[in-house]
C-alpha positions as CSV (number, residue, x, y, z in Angstrom):
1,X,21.8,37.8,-43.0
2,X,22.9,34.5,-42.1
3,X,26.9,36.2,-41.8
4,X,25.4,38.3,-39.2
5,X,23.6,35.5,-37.2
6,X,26.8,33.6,-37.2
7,X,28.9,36.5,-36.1
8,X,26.5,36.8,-33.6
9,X,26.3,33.4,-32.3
10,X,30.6,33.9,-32.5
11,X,30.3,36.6,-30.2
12,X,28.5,35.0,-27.8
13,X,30.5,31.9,-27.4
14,X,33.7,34.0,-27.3
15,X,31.8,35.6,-24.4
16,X,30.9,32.4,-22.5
17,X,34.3,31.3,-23.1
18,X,36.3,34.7,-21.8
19,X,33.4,34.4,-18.4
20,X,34.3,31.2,-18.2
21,X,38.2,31.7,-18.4
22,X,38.3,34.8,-15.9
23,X,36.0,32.1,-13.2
24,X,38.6,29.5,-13.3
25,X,41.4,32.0,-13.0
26,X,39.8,34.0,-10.2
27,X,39.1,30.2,-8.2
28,X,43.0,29.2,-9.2
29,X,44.5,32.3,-7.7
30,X,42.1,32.2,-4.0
31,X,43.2,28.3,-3.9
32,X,47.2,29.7,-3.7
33,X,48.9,28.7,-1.1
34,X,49.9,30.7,2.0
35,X,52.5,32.3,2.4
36,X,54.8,30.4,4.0
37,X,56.9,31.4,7.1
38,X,60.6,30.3,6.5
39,X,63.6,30.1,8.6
40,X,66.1,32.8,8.7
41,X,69.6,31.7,7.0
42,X,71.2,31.8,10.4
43,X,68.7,29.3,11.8
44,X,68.7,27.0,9.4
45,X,72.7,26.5,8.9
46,X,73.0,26.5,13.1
47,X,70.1,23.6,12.9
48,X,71.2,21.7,10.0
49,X,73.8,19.1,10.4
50,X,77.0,19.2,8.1
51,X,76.0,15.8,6.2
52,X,72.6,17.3,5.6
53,X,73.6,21.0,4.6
54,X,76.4,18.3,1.9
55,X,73.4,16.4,0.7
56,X,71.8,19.4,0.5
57,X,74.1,21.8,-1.5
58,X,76.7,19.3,-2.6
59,X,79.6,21.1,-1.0
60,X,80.3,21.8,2.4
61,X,79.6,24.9,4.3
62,X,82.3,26.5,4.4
63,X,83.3,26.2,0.9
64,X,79.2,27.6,0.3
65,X,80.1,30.6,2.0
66,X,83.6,31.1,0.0
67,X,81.5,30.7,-3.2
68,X,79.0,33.6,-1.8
69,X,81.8,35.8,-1.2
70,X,83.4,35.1,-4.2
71,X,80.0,35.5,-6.3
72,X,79.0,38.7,-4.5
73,X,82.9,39.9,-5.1
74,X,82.3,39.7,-8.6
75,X,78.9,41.0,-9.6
76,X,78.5,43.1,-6.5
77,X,76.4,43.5,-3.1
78,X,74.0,44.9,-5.4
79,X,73.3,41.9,-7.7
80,X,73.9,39.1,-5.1
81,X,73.8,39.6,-1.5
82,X,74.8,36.6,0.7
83,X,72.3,35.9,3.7
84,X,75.0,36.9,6.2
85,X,74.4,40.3,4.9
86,X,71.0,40.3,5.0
87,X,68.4,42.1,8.3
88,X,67.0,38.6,9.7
């Protein structure tokens, strides 16, 4: 008898405690942020100065887009696409 109250009691905390867990995950994912709107690759590198794109990347631009080519010549378009390639 007293197995049976305490699997009972078990039960019920494990069911206060799954409610409980399901509320906090339901308020977490509604206080996500927005999504955000960001700049197309093109905008951003005709904005962005050379120091700042060097701080930035730690490499200049030019030698960024030789290490895109080179990266999308080796595992393919398919795998890595650089921006240039990409709709805007």
């Amino acid at each position: 008898m007293l197995l049976l109250f305490l699997s009972a009691e078990l039960a019920a905390d494990l069911d206060k405690q799954t409610a409980e867990f399901i509320r906090e995950e339901r308020r977490r994912n509604r206080s996500l942020p927005e999504k955000k709107d960001r700049p197309t690759w093109r905008f951003f590198v005709e904005r962005a100065s050379a120091d700042h794109f060097r701080r930035m990347f730690r490499m200049p631009l030019a030698q960024f887009e030789e290490l895109c080519d080179d990266t999308s010549n080796v595992v393919t378009q398919e795998v890595f696409c650089p921006a240039a390639f990409l709709p805007n």
